[in-house]
C-alpha positions in Angstrom: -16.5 5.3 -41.3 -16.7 4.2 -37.8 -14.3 3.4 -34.9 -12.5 0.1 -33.4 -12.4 -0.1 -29.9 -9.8 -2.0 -27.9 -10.0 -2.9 -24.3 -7.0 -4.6 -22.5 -7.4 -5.7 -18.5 -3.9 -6.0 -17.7 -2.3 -6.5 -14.9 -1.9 -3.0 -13.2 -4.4 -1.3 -14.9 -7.0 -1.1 -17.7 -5.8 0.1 -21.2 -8.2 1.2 -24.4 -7.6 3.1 -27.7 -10.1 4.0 -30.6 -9.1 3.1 -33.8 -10.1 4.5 -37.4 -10.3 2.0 -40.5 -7.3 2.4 -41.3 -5.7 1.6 -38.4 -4.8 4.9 -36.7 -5.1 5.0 -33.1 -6.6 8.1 -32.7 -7.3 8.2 -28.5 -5.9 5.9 -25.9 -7.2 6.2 -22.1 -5.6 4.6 -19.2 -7.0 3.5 -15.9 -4.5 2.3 -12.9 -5.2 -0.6 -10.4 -2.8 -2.9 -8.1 -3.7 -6.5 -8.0 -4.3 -7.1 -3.9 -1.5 -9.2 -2.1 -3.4 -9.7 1.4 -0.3 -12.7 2.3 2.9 -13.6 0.2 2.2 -15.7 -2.9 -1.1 -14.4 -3.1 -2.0 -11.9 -6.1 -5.7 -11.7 -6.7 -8.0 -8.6 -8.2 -11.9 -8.2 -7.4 -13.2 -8.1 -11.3 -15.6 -5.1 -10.7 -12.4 -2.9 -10.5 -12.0 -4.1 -14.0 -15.3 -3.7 -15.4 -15.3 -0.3 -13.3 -12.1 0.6 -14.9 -13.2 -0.2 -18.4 -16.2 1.9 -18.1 -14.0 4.9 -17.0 -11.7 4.6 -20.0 -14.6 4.0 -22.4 -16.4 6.9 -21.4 -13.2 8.9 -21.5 -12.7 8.0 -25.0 -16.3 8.7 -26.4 -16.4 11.9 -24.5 -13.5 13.1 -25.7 -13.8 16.5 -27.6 -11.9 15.6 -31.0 -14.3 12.1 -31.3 -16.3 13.4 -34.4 -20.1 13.5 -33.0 -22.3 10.6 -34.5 -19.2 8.2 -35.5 -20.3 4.7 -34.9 -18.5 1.9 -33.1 -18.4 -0.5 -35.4 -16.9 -3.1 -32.7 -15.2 -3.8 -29.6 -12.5 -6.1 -29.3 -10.8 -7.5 -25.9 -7.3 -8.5 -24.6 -6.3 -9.1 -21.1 -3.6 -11.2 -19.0 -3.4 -14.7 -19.0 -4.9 -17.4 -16.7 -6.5 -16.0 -13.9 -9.7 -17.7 -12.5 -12.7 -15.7 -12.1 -15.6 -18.2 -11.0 -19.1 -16.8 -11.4 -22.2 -18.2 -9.6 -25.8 -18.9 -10.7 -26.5 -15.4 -9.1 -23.6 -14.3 -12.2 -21.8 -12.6 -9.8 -18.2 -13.4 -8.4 -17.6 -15.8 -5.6 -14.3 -15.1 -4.6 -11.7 -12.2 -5.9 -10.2 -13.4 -9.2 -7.3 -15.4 -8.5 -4.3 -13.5 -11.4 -1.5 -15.6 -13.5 1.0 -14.3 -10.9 -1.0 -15.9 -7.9 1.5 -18.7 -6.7 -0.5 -19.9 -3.7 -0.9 -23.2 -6.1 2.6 -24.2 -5.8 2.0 -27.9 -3.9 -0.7 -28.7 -6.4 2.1 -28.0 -9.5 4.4 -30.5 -7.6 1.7 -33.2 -7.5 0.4 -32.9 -10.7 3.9 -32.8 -12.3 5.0 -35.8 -10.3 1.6 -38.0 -11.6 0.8 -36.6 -14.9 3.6 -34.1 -16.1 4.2 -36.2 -19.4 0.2 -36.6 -20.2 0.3 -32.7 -19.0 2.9 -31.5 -21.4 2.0 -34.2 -24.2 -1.6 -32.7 -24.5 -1.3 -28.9 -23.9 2.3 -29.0 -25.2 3.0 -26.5 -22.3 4.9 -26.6 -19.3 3.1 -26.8 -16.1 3.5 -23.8 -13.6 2.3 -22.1 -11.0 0.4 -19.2 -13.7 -1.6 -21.9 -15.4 -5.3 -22.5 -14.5 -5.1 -26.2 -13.4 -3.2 -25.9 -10.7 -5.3 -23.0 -9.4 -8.8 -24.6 -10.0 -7.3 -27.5 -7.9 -6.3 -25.2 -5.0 -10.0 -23.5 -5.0 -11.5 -27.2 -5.0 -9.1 -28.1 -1.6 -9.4 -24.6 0.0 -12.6 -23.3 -1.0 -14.9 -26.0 -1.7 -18.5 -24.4 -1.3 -17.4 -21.6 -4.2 -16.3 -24.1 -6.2 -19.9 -26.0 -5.4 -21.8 -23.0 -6.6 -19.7 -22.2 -10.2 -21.9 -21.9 -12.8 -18.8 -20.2 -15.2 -14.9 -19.8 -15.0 -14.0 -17.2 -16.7 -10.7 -15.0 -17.9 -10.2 -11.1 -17.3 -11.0 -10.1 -20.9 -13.8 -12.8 -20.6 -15.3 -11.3 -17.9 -15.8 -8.3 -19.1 -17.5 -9.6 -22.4 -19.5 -11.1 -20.0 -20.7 -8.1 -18.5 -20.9 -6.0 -21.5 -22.7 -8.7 -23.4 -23.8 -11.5 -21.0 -22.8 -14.3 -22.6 -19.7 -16.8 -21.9 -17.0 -17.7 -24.1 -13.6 -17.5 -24.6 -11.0 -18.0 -27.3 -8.0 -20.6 -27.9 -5.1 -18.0 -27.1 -6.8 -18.1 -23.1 -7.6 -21.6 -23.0 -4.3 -23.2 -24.4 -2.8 -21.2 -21.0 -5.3 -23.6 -18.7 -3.4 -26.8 -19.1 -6.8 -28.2 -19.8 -6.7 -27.5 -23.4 -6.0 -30.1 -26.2 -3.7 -28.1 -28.7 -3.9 -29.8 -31.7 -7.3 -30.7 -31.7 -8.4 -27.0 -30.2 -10.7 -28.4 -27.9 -10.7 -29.0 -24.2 -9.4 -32.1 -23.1 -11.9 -34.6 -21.9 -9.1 -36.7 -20.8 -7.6 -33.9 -18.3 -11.1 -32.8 -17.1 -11.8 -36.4 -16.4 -7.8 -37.2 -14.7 -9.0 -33.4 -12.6 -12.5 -34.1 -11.9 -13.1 -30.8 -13.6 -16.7 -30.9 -14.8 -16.7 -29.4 -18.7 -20.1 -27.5 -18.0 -17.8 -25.0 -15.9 -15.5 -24.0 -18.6 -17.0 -21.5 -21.5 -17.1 -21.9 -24.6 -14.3 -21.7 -27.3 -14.6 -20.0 -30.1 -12.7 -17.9 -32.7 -10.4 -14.8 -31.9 -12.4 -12.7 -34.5 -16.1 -14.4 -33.7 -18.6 -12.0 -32.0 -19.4 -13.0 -28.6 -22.1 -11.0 -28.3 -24.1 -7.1 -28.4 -24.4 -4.7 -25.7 -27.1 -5.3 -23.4 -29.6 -2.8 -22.4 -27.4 -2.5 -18.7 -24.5 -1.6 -20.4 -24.9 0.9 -22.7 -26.3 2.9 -19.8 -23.0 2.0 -18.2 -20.9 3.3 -21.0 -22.8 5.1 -23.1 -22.2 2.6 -26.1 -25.6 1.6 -27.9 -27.0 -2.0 -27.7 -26.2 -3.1 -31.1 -22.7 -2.9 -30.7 -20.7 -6.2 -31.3 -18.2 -7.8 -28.9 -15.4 -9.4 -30.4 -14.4 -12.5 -28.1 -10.3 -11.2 -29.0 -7.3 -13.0 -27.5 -4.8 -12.8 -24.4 -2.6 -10.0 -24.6 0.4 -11.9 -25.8 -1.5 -13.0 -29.1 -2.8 -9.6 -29.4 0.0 -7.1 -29.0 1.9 -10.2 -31.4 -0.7 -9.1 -34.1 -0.3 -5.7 -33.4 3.0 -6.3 -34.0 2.5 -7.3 -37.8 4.5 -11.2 -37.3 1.5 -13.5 -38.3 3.6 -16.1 -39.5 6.9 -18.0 -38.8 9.0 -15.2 -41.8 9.5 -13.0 -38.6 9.4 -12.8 -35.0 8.0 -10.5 -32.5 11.2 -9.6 -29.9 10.0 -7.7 -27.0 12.3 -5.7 -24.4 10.0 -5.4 -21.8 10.1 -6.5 -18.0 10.9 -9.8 -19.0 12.6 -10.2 -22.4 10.7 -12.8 -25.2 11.1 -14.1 -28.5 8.2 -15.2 -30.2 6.7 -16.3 -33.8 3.9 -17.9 -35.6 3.9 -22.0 -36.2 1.6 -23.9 -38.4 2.9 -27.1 -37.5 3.1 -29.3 -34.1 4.9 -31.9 -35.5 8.6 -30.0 -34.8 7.8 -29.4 -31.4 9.7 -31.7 -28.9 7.8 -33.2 -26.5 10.2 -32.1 -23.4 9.6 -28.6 -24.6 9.2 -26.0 -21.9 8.7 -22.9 -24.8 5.3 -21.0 -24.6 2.6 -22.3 -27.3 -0.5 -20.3 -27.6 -3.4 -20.6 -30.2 -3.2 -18.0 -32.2 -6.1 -16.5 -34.2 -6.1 -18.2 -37.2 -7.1 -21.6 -37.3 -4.6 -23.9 -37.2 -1.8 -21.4 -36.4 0.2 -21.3 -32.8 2.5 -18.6 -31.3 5.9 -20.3 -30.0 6.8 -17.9 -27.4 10.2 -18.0 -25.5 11.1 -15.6 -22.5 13.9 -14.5 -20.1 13.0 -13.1 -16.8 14.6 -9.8 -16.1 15.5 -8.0 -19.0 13.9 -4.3 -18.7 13.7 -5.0 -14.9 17.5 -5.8 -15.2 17.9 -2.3 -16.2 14.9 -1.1 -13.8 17.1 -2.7 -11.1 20.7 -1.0 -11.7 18.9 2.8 -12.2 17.3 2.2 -8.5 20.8 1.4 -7.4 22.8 4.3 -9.3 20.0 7.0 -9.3 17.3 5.9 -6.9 17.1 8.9 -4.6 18.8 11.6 -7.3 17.1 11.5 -10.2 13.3 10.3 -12.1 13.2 7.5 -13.5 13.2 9.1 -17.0 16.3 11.7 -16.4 18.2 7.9 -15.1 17.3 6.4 -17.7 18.4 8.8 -20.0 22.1 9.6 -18.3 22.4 5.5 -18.7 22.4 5.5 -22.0 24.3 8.2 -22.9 26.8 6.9 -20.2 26.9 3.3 -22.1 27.7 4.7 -24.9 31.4 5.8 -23.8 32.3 2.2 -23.2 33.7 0.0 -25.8 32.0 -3.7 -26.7 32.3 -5.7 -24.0 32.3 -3.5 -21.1 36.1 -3.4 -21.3 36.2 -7.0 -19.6 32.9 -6.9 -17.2 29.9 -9.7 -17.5 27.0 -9.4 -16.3 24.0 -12.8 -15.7 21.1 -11.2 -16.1 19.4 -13.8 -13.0 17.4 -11.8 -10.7 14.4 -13.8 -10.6 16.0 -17.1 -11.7 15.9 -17.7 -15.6 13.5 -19.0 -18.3 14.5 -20.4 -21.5 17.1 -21.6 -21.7 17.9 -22.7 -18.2 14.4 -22.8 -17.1 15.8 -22.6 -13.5 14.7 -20.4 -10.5 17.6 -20.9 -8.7 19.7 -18.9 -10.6 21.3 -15.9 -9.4 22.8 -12.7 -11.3 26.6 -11.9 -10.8 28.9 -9.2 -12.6 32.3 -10.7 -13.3 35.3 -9.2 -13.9 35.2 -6.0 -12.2 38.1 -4.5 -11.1 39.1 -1.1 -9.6 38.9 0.7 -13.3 35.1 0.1 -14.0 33.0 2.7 -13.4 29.3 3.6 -13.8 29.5 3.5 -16.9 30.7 0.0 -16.8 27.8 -1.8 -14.7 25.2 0.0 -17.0 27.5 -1.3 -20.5 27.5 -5.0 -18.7 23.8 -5.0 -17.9 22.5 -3.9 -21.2 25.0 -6.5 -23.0 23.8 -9.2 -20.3 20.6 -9.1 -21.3 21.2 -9.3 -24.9 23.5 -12.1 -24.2 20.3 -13.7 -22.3 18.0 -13.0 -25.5 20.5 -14.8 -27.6 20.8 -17.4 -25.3 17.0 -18.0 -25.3 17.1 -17.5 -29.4 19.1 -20.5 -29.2 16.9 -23.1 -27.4 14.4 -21.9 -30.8 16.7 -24.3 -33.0 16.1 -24.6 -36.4 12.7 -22.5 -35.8 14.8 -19.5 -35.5 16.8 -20.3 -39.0 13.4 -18.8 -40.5 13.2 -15.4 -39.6 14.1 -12.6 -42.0 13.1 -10.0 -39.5 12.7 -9.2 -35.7 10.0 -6.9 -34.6 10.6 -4.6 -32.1 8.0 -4.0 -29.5 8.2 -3.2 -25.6 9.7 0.0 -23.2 12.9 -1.0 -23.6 13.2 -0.2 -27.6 13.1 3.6 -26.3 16.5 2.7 -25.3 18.4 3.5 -28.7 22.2 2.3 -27.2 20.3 -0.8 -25.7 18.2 -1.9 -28.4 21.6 -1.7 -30.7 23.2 -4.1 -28.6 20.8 -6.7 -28.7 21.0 -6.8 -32.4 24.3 -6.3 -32.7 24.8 -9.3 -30.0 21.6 -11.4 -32.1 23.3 -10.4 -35.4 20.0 -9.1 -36.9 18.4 -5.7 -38.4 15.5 -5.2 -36.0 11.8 -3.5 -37.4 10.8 -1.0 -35.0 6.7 -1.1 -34.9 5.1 1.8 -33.8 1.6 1.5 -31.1 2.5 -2.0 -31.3 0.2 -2.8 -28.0 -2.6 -5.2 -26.7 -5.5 -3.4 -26.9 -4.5 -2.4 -30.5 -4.4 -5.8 -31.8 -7.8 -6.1 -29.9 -9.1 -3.3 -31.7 -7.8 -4.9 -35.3 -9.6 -8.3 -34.4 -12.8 -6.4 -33.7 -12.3 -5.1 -37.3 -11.9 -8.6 -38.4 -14.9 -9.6 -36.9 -16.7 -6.7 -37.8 -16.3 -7.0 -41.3 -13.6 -3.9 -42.0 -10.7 -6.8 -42.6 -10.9 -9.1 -44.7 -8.7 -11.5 -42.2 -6.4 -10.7 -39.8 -3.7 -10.5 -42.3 -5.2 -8.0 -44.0 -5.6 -6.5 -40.4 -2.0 -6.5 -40.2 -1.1 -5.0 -43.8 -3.3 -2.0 -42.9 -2.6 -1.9 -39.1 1.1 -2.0 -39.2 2.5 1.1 -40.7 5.4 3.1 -40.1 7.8 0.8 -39.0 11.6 1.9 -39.4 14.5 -0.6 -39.5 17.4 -0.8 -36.5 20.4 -1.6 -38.6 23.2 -3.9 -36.8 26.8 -3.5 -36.7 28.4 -6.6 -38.5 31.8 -5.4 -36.8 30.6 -5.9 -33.1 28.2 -8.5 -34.3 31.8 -10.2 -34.8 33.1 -9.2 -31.4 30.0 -10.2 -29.4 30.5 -13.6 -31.0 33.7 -14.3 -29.0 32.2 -12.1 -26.0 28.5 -14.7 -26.0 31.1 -18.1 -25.9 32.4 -16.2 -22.9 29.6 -15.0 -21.4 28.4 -19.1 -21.4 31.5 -20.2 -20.2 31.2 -18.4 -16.9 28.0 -19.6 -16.6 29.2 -22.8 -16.4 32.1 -21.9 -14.0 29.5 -20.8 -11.5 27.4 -23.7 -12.1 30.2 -26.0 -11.0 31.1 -23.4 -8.1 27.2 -23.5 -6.2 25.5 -27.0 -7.9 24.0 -28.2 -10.8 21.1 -26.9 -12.1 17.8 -28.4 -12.6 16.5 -29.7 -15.9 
């Protein structure tokens, strides 16, 4: 029995774990990077830290002392942000640092395309258009940097980049393309109708294929580079949002995936387009079975809601974990409802359902009898009041779930992670190792011929999971509290301006 090894390029750093047939993660390895930011807006990375960074964790892994001497890799599998351009010459090397998803440097070229072709946009990709999608970025590089974009032979993705350099070939998967706003959803091709409205020659783009398809086998270069051996499959894998949901074990629209992270999300499995309104501005994703799609709805600042109130209370007295800890215990002497304190989670604006950047946060209510104690109650509520918010703009999608699994930081939060159930009225299914890079690792099985599919993936992958009861009784009382909580929405709505639609 050999390993499964999964390799996710996030955003601040390069993940990987080794996983057994059974689906127990036996090493993980961790390399840190910080995206460059030479001028505001601009968030870019040079992909040899990547590659670099991959080959450090993978070497760490197989030279670890308790890897049994001899095991086989059966497969590598690869995850990675979203969206960012990487634009490789005939030379296949880079010609310009890899512009990332949280680049905004695009934003004049998302107010002109919206303003000529939002609806053609939205009616192909069945995605909003925003400053982290490809388009508007490809169209910034063909204004500002003409010559590079001359001299592309490829565009590729983070994860993509890598298979290129362990592999040399060029592909990618649906989950990254249906993020380029140059993907046609339901047919699961690109769009010749977009490249053509773009000028976007198709000969740029790589090819599409299958989450669990082999891309390719480790060239001669790079098993020197990380000590793998040259018959080693690549599995193509899938953005990190489709592979942490399979890690996750939702593969289907029975359950949902509910993340507390930095940004909170509530997301499942679709396997029809039909229901989808065409003003939607949810997330849809390919997912990695054929004609399947991950609906994928978010709030901005959930965990970094919390993140924000321990720098303010505990900054310069205690770590982050020692804060965080003396927050929850101190939450937990309040009553539901924060004893008549609200909190709007808007620090960066607000996604679903508002999907308006102009929000602000606000506690209201406060008075000279709140405490501590208080602010940290109203944040953690606020944000579950924000989830619930979001769950609503699902409609009747939400209707189908008989489960919520629990991924993300912010489920090590015990007092927190009962509120938001409590407020959502739902048992939650707390899913251990549920990251990217091992739902990379479990596609590389599929594709390696250990699962059968990636079902099967998930009914041997996903163990151990324990269930979050709710309270019915505050369940009841957050009822009254959420009507609330909207109302004064509305009040400061009417107070600074309407928001945009």
């Amino acid at each position: 029995m050999g390993y499964l090894l999964g390799i996710d390029i996030g955003t601040s750093g390069c993940k990987g774990l080794l996983m057994d047939h059974d689906g127990n993660v036996i090493l993980e390895a961790t390399r840190e990077y910080a995206p460059e930011t030479p001028t505001p807006g601009w968030s870019r990375q040079n992909p040899d830290v990547w590659y670099r960074s991959a080959i450090d964790v993978i070497r760490e892994l197989m030279g670890d002392p308790s890897i049994k001497t001899g095991t086989p890799v059966d497969a590598v599998g690869l995850t990675g942000q979203m969206r960012g351009v990487t634009l490789i010459g005939g030379d296949d090397l880079p010609l310009l640092p890899s512009i990332l998803w949280n680049d905004s440097r695009c934003h004049r070229e998302v107010e002109e395309i919206t303003a000529r072709h939002g609806d053609v946009i939205q009616n192909i990709t069945k995605n909003p258009l925003n400053t982290m999608c490809t388009l508007p970025k490809l169209l910034w590089i063909k204004k500002h940097e003409p010559e590079a974009w001359e001299h592309t032979k490829t565009i590729l993705y983070p994860k993509d980049s890598i298979a290129f350099r362990l592999t040399g070939t060029t592909a990618t998967d649906a989950s990254d393309a249906s993020g380029s706003s140059l993907f046609d959803m339901q047919e699961g091709t690109w769009s010749d109708e977009l490249l053509g409205l773009f000028s976007i020659e198709k000969r740029k783009l790589p090819t599409v294929l299958s989450s669990t398809d082999v891309s390719g086998y480790i060239t001669d270069v790079a098993a020197k580079e990380t000590g793998l051996p040259t018959d080693v499959p690549v599995i193509v894998g899938g953005s990190d949002a489709v592979t942490e949901m399979l890690a996750s074990g939702v593969v289907d629209l029975s359950s949902a995936k509910l993340r507390l992270g930095t940004s909170g999300a509530i997301s499942t499995i679709i396997s029809d387009l039909s229901g989808i309104p065409a003003d939607s501005k949810a997330y849809l994703w390919a997912f990695a079975e054929t004609g399947t799609w991950m609906l994928d709805i978010n709030t901005r600042s959930s965990a970094q809601s919390t993140a924000w109130l321990r720098d303010i209370l505990y900054g310069d007295v205690l770590d982050s974990a020692e804060a965080f800890a003396e927050m929850e215990k101190m939450a937990e002497t309040v009553p539901v409802g924060a004893d008549g304190l609200f909190f709007h989670p808007y620090l960066m604006g607000e996604d679903a359902p508002y999907w308006d950047h102009r929000l602000t946060a606000s506690f209201f209510g406060l008075n000279v009898s709140h405490g501590r104690a208080h602010l940290v109650r109203a944040v953690y509520e606020g944000t579950a009041f924000a989830l619930a918010d979001a769950n609503g703009a699902l409609g009747s999608v939400a209707d189908s779930f008989s489960s919520y699994h629990l991924v993300g930081g912010g489920t090590k939060n015990r007092v927190w992670t009962g509120i938001v159930l409590d407020v959502l009225g739902v048992d939650g299914l707390l899913v251990p190792g549920a990251s990217a890079a091992k739902g990379a690792a479990m596609m590389a099985g599929v594709g390696a011929g250990v699962f059968l599919d990636i079902r099967d993936a998930a009914r041997r992958c996903v163990r151990g999971s324990t269930t979050v009861p709710h309270n019915r009784d505050n369940h009841a009382r957050y009822g009254e509290l959420f009507e609330r909580y909207k109302e004064l929405k509305k009040i400061f709505d009417r107070a600074y301006g309407p928001i945009s639609t």
